[in-house]
mmCIF file of the N, C-alpha and C atoms, coordinates in Angstrom:
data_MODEL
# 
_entry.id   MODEL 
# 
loop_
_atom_site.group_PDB 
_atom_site.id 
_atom_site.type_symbol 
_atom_site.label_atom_id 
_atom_site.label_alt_id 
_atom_site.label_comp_id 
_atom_site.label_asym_id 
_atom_site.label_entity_id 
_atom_site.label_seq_id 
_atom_site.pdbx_PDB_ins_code 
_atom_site.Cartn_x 
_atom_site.Cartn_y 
_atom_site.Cartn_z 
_atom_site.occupancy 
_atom_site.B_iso_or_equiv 
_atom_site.pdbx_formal_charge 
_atom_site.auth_seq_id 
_atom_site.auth_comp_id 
_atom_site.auth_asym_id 
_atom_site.auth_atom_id 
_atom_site.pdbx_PDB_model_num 
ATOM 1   N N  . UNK A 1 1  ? 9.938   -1.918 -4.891  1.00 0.00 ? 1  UNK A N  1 
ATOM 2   C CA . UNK A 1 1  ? 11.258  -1.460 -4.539  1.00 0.00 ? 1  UNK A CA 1 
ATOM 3   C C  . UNK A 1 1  ? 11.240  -0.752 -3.194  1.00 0.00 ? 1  UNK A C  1 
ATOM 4   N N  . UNK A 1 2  ? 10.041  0.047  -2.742  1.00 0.00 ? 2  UNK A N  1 
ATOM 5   C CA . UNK A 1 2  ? 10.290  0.943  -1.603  1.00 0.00 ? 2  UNK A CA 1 
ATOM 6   C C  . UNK A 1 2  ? 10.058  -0.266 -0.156  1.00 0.00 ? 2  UNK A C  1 
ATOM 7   N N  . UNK A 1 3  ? 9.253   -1.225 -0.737  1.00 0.00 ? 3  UNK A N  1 
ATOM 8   C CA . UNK A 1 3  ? 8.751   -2.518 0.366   1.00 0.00 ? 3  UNK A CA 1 
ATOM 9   C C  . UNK A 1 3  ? 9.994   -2.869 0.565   1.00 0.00 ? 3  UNK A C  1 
ATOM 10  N N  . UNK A 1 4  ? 11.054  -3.398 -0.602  1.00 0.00 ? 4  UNK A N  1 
ATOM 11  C CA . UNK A 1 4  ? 11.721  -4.187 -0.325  1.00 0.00 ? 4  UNK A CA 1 
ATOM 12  C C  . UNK A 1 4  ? 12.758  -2.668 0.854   1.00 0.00 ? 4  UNK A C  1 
ATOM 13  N N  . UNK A 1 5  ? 13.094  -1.886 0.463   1.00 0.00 ? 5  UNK A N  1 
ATOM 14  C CA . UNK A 1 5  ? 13.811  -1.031 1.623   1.00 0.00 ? 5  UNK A CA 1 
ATOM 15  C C  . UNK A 1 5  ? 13.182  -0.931 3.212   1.00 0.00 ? 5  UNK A C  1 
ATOM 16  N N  . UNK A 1 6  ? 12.108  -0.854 3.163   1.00 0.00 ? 6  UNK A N  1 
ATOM 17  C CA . UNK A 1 6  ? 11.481  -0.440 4.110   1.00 0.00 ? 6  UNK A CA 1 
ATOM 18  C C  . UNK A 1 6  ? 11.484  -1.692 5.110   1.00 0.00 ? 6  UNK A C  1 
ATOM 19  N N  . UNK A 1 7  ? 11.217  -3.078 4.594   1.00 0.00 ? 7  UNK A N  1 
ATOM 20  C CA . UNK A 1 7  ? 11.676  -4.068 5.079   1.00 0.00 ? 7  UNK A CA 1 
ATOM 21  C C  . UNK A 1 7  ? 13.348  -4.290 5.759   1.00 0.00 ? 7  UNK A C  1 
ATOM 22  N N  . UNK A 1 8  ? 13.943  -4.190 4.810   1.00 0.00 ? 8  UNK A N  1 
ATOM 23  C CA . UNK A 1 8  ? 15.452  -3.870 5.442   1.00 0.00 ? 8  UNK A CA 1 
ATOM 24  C C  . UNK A 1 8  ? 15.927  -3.014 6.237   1.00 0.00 ? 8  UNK A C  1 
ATOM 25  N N  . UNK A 1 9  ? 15.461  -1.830 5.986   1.00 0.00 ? 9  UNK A N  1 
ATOM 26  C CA . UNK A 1 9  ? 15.659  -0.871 7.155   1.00 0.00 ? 9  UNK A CA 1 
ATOM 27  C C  . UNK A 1 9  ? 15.038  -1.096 8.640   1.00 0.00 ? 9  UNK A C  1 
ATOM 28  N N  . UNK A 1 10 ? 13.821  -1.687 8.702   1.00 0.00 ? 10 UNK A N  1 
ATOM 29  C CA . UNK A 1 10 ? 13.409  -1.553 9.765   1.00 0.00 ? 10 UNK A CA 1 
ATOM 30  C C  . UNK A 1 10 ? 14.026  -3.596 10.790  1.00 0.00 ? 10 UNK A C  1 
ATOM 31  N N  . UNK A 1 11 ? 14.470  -4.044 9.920   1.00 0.00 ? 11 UNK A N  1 
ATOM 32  C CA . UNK A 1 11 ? 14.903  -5.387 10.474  1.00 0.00 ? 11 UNK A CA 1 
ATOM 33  C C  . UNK A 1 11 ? 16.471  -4.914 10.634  1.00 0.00 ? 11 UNK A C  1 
ATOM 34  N N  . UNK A 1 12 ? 17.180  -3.760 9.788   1.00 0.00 ? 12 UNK A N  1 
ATOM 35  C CA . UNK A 1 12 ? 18.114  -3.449 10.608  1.00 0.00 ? 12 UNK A CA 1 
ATOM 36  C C  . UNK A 1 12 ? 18.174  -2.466 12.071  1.00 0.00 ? 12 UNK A C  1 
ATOM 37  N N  . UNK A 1 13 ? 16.933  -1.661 12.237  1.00 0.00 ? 13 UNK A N  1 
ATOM 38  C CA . UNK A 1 13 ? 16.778  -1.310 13.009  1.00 0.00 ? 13 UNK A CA 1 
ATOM 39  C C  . UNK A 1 13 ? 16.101  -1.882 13.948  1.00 0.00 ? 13 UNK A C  1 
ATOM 40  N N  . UNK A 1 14 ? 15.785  -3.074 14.006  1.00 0.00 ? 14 UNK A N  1 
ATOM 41  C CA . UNK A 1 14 ? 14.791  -4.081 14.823  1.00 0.00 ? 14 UNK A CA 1 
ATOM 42  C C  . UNK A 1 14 ? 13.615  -3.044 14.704  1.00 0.00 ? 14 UNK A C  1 
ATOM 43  N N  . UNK A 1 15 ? 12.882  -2.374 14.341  1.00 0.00 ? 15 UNK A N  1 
ATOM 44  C CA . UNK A 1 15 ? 11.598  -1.831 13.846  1.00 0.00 ? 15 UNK A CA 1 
ATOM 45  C C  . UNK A 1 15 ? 10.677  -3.215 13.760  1.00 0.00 ? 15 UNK A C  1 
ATOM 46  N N  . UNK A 1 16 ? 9.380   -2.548 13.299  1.00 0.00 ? 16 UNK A N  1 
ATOM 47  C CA . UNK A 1 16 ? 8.346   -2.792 12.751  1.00 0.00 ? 16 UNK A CA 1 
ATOM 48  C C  . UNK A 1 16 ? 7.847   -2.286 11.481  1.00 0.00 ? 16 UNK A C  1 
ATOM 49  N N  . UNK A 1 17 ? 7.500   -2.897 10.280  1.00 0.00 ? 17 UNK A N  1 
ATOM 50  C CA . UNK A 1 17 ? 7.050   -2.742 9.366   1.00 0.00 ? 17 UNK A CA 1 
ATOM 51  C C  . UNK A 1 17 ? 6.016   -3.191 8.579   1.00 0.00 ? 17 UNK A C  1 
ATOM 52  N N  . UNK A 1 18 ? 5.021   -2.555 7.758   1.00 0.00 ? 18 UNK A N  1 
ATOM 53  C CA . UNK A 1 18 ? 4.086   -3.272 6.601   1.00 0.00 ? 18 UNK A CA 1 
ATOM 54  C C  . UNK A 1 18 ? 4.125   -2.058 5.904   1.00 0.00 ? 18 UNK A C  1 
ATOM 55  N N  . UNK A 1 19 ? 3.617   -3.170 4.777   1.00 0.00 ? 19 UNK A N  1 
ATOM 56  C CA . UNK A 1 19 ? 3.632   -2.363 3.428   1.00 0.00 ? 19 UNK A CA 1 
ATOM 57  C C  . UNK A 1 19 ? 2.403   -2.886 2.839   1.00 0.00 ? 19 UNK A C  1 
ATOM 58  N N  . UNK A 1 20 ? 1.408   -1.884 2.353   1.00 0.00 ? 20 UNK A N  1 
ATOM 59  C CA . UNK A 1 20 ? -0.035  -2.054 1.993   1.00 0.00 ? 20 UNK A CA 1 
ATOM 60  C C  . UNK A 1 20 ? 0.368   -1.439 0.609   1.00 0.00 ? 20 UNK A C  1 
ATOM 61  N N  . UNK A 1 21 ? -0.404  -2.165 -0.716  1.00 0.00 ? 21 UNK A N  1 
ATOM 62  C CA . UNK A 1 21 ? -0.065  -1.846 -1.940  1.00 0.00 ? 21 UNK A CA 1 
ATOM 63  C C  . UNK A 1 21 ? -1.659  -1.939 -2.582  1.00 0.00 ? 21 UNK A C  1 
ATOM 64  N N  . UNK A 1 22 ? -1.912  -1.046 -3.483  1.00 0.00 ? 22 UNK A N  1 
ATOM 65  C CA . UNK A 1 22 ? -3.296  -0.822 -4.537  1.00 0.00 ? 22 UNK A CA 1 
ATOM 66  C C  . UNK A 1 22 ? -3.028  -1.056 -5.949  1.00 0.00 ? 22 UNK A C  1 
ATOM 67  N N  . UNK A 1 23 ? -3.482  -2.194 -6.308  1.00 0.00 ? 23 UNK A N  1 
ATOM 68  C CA . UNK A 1 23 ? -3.191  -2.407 -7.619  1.00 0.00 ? 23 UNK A CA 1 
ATOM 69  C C  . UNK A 1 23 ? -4.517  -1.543 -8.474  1.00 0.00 ? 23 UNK A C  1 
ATOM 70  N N  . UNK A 1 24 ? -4.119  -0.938 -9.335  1.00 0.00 ? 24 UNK A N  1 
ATOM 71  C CA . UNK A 1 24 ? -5.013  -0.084 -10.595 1.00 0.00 ? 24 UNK A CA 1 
ATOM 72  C C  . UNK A 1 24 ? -5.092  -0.350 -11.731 1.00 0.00 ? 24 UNK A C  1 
ATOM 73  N N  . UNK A 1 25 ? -4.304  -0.739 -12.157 1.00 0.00 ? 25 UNK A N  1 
ATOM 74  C CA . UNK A 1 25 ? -3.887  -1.143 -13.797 1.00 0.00 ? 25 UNK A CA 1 
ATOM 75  C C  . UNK A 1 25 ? -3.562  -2.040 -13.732 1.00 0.00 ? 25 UNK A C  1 
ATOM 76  N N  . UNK A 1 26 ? -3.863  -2.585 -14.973 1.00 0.00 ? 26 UNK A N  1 
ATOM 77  C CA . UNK A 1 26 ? -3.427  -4.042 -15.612 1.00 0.00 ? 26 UNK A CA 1 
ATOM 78  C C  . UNK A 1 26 ? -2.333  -4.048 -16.476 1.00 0.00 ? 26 UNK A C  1 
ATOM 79  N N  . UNK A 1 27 ? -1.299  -4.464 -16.054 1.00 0.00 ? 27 UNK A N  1 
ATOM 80  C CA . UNK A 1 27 ? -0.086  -4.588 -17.298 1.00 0.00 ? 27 UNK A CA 1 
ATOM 81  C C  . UNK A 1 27 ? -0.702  -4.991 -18.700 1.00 0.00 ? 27 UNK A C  1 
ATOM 82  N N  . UNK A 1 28 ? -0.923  -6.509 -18.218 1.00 0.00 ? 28 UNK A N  1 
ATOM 83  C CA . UNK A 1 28 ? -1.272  -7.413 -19.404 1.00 0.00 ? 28 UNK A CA 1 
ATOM 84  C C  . UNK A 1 28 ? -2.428  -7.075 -20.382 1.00 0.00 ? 28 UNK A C  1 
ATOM 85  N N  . UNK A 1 29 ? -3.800  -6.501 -20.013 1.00 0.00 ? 29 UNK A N  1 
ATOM 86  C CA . UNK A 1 29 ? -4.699  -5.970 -20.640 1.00 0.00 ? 29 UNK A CA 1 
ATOM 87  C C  . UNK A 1 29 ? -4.827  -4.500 -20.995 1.00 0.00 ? 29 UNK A C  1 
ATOM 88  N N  . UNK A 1 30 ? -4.072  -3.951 -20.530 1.00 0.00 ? 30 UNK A N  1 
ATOM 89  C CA . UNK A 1 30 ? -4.194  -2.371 -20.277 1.00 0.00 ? 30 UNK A CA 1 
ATOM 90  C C  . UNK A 1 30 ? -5.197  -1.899 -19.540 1.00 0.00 ? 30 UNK A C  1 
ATOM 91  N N  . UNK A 1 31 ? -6.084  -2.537 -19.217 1.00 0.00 ? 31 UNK A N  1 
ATOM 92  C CA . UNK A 1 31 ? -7.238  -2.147 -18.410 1.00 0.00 ? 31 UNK A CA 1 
ATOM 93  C C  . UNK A 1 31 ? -6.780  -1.193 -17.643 1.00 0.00 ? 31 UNK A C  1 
ATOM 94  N N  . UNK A 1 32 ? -7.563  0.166  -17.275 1.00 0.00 ? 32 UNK A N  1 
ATOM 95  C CA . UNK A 1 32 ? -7.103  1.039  -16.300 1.00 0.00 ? 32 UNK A CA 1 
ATOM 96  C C  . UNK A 1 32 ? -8.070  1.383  -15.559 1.00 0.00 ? 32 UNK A C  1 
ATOM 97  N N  . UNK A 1 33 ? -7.891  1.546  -14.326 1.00 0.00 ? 33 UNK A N  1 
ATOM 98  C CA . UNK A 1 33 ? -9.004  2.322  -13.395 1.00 0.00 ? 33 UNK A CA 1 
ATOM 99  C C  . UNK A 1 33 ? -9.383  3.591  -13.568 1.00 0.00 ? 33 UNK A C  1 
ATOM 100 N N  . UNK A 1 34 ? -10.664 3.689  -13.847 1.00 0.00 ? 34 UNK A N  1 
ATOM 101 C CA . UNK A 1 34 ? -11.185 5.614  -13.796 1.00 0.00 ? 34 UNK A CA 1 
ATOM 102 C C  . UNK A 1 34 ? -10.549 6.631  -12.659 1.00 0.00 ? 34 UNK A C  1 
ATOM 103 N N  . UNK A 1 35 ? -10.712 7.496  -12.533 1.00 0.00 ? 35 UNK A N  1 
ATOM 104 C CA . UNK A 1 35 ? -10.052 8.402  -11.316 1.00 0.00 ? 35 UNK A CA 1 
ATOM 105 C C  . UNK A 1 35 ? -10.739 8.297  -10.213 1.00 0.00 ? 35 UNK A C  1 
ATOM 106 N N  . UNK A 1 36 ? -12.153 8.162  -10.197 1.00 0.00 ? 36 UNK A N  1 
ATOM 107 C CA . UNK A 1 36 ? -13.316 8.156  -9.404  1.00 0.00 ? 36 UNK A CA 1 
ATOM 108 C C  . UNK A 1 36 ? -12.913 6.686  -8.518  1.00 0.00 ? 36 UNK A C  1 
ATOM 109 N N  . UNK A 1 37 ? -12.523 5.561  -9.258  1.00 0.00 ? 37 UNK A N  1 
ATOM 110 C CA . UNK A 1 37 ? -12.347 4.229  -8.982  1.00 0.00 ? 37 UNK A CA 1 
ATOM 111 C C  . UNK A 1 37 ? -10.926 4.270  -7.871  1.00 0.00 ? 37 UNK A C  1 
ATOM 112 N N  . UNK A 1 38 ? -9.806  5.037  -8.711  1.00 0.00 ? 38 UNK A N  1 
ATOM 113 C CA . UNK A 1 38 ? -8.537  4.552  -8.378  1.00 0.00 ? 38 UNK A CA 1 
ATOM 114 C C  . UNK A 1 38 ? -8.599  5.634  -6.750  1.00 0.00 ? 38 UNK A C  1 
ATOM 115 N N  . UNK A 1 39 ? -9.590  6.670  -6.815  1.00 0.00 ? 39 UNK A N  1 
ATOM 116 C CA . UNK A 1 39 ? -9.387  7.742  -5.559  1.00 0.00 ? 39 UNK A CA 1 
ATOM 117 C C  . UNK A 1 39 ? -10.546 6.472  -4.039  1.00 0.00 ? 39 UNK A C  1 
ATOM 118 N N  . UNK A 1 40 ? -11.444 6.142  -4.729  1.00 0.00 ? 40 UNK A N  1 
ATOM 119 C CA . UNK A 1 40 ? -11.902 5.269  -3.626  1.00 0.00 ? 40 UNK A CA 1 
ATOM 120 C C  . UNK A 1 40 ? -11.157 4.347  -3.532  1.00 0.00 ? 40 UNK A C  1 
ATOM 121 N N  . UNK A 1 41 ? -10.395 3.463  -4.040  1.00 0.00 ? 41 UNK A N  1 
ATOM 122 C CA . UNK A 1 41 ? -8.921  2.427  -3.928  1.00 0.00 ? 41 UNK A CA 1 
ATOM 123 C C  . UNK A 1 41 ? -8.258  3.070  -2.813  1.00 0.00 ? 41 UNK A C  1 
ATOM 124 N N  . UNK A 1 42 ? -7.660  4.138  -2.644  1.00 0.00 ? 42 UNK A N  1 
ATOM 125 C CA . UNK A 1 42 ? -6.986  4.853  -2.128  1.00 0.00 ? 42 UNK A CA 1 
ATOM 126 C C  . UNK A 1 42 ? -7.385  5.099  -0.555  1.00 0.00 ? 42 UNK A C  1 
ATOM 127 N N  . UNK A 1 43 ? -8.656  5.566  -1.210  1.00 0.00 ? 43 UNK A N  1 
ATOM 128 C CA . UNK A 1 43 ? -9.251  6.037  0.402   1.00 0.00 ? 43 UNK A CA 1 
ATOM 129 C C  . UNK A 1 43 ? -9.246  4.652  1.025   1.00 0.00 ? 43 UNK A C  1 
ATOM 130 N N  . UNK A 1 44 ? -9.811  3.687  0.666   1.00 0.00 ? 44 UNK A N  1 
ATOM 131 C CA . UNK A 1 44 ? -10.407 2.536  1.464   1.00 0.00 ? 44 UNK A CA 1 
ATOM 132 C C  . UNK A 1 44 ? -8.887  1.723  2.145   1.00 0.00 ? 44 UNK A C  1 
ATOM 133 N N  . UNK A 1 45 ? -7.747  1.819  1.672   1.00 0.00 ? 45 UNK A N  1 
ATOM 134 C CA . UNK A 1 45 ? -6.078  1.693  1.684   1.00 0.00 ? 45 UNK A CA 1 
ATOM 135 C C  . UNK A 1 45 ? -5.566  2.720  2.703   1.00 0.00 ? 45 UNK A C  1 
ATOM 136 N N  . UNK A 1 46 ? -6.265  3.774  2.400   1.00 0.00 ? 46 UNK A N  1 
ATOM 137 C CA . UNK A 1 46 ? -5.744  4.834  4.023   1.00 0.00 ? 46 UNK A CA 1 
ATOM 138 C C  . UNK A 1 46 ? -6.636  4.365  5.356   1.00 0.00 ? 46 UNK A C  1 
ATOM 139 N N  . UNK A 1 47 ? -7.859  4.199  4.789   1.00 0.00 ? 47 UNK A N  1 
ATOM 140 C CA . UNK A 1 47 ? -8.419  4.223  5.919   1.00 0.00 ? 47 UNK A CA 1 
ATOM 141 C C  . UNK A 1 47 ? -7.912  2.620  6.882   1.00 0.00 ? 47 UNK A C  1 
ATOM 142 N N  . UNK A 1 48 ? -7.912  1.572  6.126   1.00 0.00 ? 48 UNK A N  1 
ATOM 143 C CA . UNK A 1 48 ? -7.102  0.575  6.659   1.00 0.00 ? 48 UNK A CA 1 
ATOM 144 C C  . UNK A 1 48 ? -5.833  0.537  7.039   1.00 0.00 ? 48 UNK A C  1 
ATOM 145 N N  . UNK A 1 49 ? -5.117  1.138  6.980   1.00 0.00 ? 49 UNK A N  1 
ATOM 146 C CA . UNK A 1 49 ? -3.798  1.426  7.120   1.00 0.00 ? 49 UNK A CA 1 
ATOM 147 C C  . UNK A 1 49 ? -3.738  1.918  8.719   1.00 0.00 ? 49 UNK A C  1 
ATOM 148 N N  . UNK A 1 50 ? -4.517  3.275  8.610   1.00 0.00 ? 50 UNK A N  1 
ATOM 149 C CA . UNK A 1 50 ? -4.878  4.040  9.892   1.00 0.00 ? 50 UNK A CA 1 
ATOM 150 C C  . UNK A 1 50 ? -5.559  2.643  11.102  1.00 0.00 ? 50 UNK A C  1 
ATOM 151 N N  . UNK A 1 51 ? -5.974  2.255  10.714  1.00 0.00 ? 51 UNK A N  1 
ATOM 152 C CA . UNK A 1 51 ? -6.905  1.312  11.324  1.00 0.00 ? 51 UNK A CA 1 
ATOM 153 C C  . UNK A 1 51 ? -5.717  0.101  12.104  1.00 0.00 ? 51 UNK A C  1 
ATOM 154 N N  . UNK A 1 52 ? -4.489  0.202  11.054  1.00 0.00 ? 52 UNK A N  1 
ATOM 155 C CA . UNK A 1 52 ? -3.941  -1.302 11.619  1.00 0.00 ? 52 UNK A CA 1 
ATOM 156 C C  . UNK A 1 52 ? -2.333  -0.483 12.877  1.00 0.00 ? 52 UNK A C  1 
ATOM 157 N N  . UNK A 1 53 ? -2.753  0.948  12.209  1.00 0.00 ? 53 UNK A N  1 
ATOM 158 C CA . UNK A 1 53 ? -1.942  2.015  12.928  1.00 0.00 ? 53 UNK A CA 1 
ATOM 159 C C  . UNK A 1 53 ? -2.550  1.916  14.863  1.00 0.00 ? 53 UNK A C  1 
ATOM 160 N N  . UNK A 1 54 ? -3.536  2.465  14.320  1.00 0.00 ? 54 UNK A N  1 
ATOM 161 C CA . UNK A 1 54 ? -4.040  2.458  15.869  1.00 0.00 ? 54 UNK A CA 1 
ATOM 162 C C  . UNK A 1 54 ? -4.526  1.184  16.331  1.00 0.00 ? 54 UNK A C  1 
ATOM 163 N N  . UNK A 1 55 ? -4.552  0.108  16.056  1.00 0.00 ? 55 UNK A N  1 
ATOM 164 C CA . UNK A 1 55 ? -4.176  -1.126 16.856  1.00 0.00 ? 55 UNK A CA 1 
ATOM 165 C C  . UNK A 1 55 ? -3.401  -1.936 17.535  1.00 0.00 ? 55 UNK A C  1 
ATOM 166 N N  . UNK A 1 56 ? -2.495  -1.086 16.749  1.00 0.00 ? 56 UNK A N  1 
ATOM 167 C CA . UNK A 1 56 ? -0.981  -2.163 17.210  1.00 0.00 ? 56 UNK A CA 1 
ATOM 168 C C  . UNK A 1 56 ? -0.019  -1.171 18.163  1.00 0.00 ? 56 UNK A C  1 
# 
């Protein structure tokens, strides 16, 4: 839901946008990520993020 805004807003503003997403959980199995798991998910998602920040 926030992709799909963030997309619209910035094509009404002629902007630039991406949207980077971390999947953790499994609907279908319940499978869940440990905290230890879901905090390195996270980090490795910032640190790429930053990365595509200062490139462009």
């Amino acid at each position: 839901m926030e992709t799909s805004a963030l997309y619209r807003l910035s094509a009404h503003f002629g902007a630039r946008a991406l949207s980077l997403l971390t999947v953790v959980d499994h609907v279908a199995s319940g499978e869940q990520s440990d905290y230890s798991e879901r905090q390195a998910l996270f980090t490795d998602m910032t640190r790429l993020a930053l990365e595509v920040v200062a490139d462009s």
